[in-house]
N, C-alpha and C positions, 0 to 999 in steps of 0.2 A: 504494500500500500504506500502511497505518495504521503513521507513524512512532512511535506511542506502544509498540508493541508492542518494535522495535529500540532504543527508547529506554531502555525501563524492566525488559526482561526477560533469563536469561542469556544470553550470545551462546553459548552450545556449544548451548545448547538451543533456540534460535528461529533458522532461519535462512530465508530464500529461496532457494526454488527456481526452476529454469526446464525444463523441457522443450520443446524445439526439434527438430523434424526428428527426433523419433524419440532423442534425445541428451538426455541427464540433464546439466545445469548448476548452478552454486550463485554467483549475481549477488554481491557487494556488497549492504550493507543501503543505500546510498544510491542505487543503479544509477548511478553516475558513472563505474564502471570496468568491465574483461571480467571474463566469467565465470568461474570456476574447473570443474575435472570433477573434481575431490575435495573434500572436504567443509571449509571452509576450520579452519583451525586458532583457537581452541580446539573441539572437537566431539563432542556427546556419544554411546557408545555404540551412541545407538539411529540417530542419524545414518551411524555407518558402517554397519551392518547393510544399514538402507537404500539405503545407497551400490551395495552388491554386490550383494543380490539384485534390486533393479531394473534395473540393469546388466546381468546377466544375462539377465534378464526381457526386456527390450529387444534386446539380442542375440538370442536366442530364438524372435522372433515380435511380442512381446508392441506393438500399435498406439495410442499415447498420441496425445491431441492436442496442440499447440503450447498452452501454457500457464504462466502464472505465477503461484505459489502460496507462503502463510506454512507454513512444517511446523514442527509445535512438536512436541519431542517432553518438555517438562518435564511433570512432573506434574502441573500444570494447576492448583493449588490457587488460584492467585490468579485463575482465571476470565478468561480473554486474552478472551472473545468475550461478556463481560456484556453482555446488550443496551441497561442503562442506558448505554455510553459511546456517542461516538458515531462508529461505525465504519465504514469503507468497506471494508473484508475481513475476512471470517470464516478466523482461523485452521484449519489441517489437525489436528488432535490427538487424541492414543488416548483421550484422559478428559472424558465429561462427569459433572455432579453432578446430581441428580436432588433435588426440594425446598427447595435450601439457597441462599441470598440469593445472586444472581447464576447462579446453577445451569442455569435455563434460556436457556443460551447460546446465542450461532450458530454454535459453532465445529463446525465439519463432522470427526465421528468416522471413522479410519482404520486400519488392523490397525498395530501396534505387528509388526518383523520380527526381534525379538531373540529373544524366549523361543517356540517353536515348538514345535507338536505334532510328533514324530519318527517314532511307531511304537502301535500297539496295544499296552496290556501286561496281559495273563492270568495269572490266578491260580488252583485250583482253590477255589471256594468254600468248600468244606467242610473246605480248611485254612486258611481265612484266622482272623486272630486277630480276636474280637469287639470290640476298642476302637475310638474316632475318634482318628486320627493326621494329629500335624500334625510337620512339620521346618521351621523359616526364623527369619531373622533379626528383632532385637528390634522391626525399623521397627513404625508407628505415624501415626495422621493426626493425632493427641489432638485429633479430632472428638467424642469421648465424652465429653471432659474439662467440656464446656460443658453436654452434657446429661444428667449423671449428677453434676456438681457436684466431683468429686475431681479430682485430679493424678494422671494415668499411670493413665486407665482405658482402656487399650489391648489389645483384646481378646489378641492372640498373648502381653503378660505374666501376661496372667490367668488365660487356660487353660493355661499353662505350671508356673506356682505351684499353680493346681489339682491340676494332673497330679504335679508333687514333691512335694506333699502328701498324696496318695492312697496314691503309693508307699511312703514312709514309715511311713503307718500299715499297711503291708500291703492295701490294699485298691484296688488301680490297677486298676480292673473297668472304668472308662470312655472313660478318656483316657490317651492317649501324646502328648503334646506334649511339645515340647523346641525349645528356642532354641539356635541355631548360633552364638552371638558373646554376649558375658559381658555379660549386664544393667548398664548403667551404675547407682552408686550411687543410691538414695533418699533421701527426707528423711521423717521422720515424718508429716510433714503429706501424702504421698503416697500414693496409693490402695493400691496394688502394692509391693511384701506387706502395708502396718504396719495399710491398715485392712482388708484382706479378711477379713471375721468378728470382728476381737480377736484375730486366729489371729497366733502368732509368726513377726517374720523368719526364712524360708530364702533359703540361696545357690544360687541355681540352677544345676543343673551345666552345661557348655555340652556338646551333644549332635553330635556327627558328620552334615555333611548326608548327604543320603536321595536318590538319583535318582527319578525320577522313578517307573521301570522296577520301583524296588525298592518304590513305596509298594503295589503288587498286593498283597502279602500282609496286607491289612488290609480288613475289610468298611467299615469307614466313616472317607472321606477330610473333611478338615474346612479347608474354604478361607475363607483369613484376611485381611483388608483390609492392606495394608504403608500403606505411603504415602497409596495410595489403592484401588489395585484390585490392584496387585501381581501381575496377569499370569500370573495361575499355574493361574484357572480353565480355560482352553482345554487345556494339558497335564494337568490331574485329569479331564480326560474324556474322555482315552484309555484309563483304566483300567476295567478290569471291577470298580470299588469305587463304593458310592451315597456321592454328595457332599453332606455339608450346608455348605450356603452361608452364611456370615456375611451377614445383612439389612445392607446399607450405602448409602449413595447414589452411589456413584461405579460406571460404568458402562462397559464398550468396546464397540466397535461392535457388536459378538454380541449382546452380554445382550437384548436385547429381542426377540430369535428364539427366548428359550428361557424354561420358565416352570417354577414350583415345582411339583413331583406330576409334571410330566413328564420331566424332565432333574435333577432336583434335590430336595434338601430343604432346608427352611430353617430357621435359629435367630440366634439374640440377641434377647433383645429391647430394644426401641428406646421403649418408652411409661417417664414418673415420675412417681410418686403426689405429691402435695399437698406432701405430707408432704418429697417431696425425694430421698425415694430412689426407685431401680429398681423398677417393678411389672409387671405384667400375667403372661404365661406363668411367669417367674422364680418367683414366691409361688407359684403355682399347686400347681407340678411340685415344691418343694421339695429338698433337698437328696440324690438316687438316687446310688447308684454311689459312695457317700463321701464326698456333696456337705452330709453332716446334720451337726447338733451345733449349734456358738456360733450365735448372732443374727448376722444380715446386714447389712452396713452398706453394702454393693453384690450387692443381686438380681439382678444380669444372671450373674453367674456359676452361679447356680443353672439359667439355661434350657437351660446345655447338656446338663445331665442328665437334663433333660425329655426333651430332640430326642435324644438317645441312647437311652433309654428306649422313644420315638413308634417308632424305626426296628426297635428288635428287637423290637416286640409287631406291625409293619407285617410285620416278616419272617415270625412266628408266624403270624400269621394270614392271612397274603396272600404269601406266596412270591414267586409271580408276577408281582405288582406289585412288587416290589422287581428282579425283573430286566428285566423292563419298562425302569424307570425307568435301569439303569444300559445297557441293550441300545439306548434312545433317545439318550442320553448319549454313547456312543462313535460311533454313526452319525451324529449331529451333524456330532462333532469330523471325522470318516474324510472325510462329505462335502463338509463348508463351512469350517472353519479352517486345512486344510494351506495352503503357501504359493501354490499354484496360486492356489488360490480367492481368497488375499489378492491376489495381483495384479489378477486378476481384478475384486475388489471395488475396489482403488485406479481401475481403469479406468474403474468406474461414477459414483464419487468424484469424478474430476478433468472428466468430461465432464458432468457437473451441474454445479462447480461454475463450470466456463468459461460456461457457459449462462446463468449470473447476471449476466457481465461481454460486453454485444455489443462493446466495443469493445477486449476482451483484442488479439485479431490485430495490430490497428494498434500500440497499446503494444509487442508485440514486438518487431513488426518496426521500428521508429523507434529501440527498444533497439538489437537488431541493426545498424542501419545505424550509430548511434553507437561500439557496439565495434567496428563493422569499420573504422570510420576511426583507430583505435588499434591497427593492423595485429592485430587479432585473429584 
């Protein structure tokens, strides 16, 4: 295994694993001692999760081969499987990035088992309220920051301050976003509030979160990059509401089984004029829904009132396709994301990636033979 990875990254979030005989293990980063069956101590989150329902899973039926693998489950931002380095194992990890230096990695994509799709959840349409609603916290990848030139061009505080701005003036026709944890201070020099339009700081209030269950009463869900992908697409597409998807580069195993116009819509836009700021759909679409008035010093906030806009002239004119799109959507989710399936997929996961290594078997069991002389 590639010690740059145990050397350089957090241990709650990078560890090895082993499966054996059917039996979920967690080695040492150095394989010099036995293996543990709990996840050693410090551990993150997503490691326990995993802990239990593969455990389960295993008990259950569930037929793994003998194998040993890196499971990362950090956010991946630093790229563990860049193919500039020079590696001998392709980490296991929820996130890859799609165009951005290092982006196309090897690290082999896997269902992240903390945030899970639970239930179907209905709404009648005809009471749902016409805005895109979003509920979560301030997180941020300030990926935007480089291509838009500002400080804290973070989509979830932008359409946040959108949405308490709209309100204010009386005219919240578009958007309901709202942040669950109280925006850390600004500096003038930051994008969010001091330069969106010339327009004055507001204190955003902090908003109660929203289950999942509860976001059905809303025709348009609006899924927001955190960190990186923030996990939250698979549970928006148990709902009978049409998703529009923030364009981003970061990806989990799904996204490339599902496509825009089918499962989805999409917005932000991601192109900058010459000039330096935001362009393309943004200018276009102009300020809808309460998005008009001062000069823009950041266009990207205007696209969402384009894509707001696209979906309720999509509903006017094509009904159907609107339920189409959200009737694809949940049978998606119902078919292929519950955890069945993710096991499932881990199974197809770890028997590809054993298939890379002919000589994994021997490494085990040489493993093996040395913990068992440590009365293991």
């Amino acid at each position: 295994m590639h010690k740059y990875y145990m050397r350089e990254m957090n241990p709650a979030t990078l560890k090895l694993v082993l499966i054996y005989n059917n039996t979920l293990y967690w080695p040492p980063s150095d394989m010099k001692g036995p293996p543990q069956r709990e996840p050693p101590s410090p551990a993150s989150p997503y490691k326990i999760f995993f802990q239990d329902f593969m455990q389960d899973a295993l008990a259950a039926g569930l037929k793994l081969p003998n194998v040993l693998f890196i499971y990362n489950s950090d956010d991946n931002i630093m790229r563990l499987g860049d193919p500039r380095r020079p590696l001998t194992a392709p980490p296991l990890s929820f996130v890859k990035t799609r165009g951005r230096p290092g982006g196309d990695d090897l690290d082999i994509l896997v269902p992240q088992l903390m945030y899970l799709p639970r239930a179907l959840y209905n709404s009648p349409w005809e009471s749902k309220k016409d805005v895109a609603f979003f509920r979560g916290k301030y997180t941020c990848s300030h990926l935007w920051e480089e291509v838009y030139g500002l400080r804290d061009a973070c989509p979830r505080n932008v359409l946040a301050y959108l949405s308490e701005r709209d309100r204010r003036a009386g005219n919240a026709t578009a958007l309901d976003v709202g942040l669950t944890q109280t925006l850390p201070e600004t500096s003038p020099e930051s994008s969010v509030p001091y330069q969106l339009g010339g327009l004055p700081q507001l204190d955003l209030p902090v908003m109660p979160k929203v289950s999942i269950g509860r976001h059905a009463p809303h025709k348009w869900l609006l899924n927001l990059e955190g960190m990186v992908c923030a996990y939250r697409l698979s549970q928006l597409m148990t709902v009978n509401s049409l998703i529009l998807h923030q364009r981003t580069p970061y990806i989990e195993y799904f996204y490339r089984s599902i496509r825009p116009g089918e499962h989805y819509l999409e917005f932000w836009n991601t192109t900058v004029r010459s000039d330096g700021a935001a362009g393309g759909a943004a200018g276009r679409h102009g300020g809808g829904g309460g998005g008009g008035g001062a000069a823009r010093l950041l266009a990207i906030e205007e696209d969402v009132y384009g894509a707001v806009a696209a979906m309720r002239a999509l509903e006017r004119e094509s009904p159907g396709r609107v339920h189409d799109i959200i009737r694809n959507s949940q049978q998606f989710a119902a078919k292929l994301l519950t955890l069945r399936m993710r096991m499932r997929y881990y199974r197809a996961a770890l028997l590809g990636y054993k298939a890379l290594f002919p000589d994994m078997d021997k490494i085990i069991e040489s493993y093996m033979v040395a913990v068992r002389a440590q009365a293991f």
